[in-house]
FIGU-83842 format. One record per residue: residue in one letter; x, y, z of N, C-alpha, C in turn. Coordinates in steps of 0.02 Angstrom, whole numbers, padded with zeros to 5 digits. Each point is the difference from the previous one (the first is absolute). Layout:
N
kolmar,n.c1,n.c2,n.c3,ca.c1,ca.c2,ca.c3,c.c1,c.c2,c.c3
A,X,Y,Z,X,Y,Z,X,Y,Z
...
//
This chain:
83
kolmar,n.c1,n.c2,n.c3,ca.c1,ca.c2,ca.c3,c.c1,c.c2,c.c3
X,00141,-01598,-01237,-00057,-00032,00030,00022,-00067,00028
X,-00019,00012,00056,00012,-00078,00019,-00046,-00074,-00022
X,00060,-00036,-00018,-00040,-00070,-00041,-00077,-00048,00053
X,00003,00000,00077,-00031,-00043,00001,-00066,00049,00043
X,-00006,00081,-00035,-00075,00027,00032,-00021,-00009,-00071
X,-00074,00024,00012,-00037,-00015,-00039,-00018,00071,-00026
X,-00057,00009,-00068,-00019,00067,00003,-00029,00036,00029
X,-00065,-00032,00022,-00021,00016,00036,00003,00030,00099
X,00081,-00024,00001,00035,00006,00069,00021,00046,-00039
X,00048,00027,-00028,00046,00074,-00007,-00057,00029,-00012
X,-00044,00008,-00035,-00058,00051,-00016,-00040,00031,00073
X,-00017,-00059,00020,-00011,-00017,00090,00042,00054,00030
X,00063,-00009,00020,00052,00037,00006,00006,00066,-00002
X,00001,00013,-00066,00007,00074,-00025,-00067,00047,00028
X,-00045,-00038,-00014,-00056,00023,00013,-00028,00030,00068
X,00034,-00060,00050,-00004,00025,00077,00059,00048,00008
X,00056,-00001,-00041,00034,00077,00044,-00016,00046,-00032
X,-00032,00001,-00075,-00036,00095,-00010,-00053,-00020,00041
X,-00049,-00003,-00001,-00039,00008,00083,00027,00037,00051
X,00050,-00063,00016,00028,00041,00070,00046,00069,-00012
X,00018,-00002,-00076,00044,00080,00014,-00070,00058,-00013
X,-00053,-00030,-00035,-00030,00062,00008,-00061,00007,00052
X,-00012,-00031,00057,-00015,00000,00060,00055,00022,00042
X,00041,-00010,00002,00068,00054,00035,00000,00062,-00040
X,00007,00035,-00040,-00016,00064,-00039,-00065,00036,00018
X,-00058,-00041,00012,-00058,00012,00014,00008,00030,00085
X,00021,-00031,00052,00015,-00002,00061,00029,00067,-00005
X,00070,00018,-00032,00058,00050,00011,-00054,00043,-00020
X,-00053,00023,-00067,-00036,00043,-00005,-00047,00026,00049
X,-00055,-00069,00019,-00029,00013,00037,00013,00046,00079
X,00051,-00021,00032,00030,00044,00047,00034,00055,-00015
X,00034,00020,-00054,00031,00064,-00010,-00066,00048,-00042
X,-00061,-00044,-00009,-00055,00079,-00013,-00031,00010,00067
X,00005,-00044,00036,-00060,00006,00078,00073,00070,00017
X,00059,-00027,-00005,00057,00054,00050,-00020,00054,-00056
X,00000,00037,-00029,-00006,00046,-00059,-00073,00017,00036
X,-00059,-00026,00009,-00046,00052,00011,-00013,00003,00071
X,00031,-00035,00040,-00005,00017,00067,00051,00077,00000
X,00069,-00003,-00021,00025,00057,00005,-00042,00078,-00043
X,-00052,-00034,-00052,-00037,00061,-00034,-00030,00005,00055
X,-00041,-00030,00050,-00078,00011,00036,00040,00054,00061
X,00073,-00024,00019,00038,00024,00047,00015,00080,-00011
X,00023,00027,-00045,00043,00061,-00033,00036,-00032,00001
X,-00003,-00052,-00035,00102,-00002,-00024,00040,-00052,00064
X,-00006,00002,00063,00012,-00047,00049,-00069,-00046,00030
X,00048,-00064,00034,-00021,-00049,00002,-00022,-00003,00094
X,-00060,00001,00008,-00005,-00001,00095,00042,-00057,00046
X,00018,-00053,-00055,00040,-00030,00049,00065,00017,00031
X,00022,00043,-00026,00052,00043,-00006,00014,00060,00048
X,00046,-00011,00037,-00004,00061,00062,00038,00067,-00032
X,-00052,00056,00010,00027,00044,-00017,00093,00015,00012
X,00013,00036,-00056,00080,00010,00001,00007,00075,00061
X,00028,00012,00047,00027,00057,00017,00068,00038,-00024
X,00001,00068,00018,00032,00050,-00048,00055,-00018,00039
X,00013,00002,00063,00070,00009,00034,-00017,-00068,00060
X,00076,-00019,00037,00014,-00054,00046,-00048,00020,00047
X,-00006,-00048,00032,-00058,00002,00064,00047,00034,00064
X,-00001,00031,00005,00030,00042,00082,00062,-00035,00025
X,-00029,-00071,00034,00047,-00045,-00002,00077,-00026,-00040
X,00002,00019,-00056,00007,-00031,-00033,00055,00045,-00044
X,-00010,00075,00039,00033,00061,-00032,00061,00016,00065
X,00059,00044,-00029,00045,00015,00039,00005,00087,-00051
X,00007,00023,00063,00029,00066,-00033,00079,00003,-00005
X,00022,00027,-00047,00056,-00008,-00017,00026,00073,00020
X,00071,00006,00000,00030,00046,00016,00024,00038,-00061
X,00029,00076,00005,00028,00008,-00055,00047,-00003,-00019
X,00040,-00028,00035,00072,-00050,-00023,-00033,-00083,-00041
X,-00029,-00022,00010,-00038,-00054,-00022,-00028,00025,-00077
X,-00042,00050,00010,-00044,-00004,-00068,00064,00041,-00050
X,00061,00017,00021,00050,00013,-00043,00024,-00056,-00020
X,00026,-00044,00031,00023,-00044,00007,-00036,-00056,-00061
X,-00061,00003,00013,-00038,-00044,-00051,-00022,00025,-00064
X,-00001,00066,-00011,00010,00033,-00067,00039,-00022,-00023
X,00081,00005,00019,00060,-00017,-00037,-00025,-00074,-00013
X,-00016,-00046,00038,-00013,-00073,-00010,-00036,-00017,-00058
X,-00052,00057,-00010,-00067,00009,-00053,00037,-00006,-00059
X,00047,00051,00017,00057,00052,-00077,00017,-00062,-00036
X,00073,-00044,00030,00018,-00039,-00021,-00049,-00057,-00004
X,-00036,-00014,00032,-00031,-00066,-00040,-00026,00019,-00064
X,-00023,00073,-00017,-00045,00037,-00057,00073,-00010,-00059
X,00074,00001,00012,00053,00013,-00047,00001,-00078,-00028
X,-00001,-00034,00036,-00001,-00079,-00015,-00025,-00025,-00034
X,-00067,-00002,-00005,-00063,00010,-00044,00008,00001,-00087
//
């Protein structure tokens, strides 16, 4: 304890940071139940959220040859031996 606070200052003290840790606890709860029942009201996803698609956008795809998709099997193989 330091000699020149008083008791009433460390008590002071102590007192304002449980406050503040459990107003921060309060906060982290409060937003992780609003996210928890927005995703219940949703099924499970959230609307801000852009749906995921199954495959690349058109753009974005190359057809591969079948020298290529051999080619990248073997690539598959050994990275799978490494592992």
């Amino acid at each position: 304890m330091s000699a020149h606070l008083s008791i009433l200052q460390l008590v002071t003290a102590v007192v304002f940071a449980l406050a503040s840790a459990v107003w921060a606890l309060g906060v982290i709860r409060i937003r992780h139940d609003r996210l928890e029942s927005a995703a219940r009201q949703h099924g499970g996803t959230l609307r801000s959220l852009p749906a995921q698609r199954r495959g690349a956008p058109p753009w974005e795809s190359v057809e591969l040859t079948p020298a290529e998709r051999d080619a990248f099997a073997v690539l598959v193989r050994r990275f799978g031996e490494t592992s």
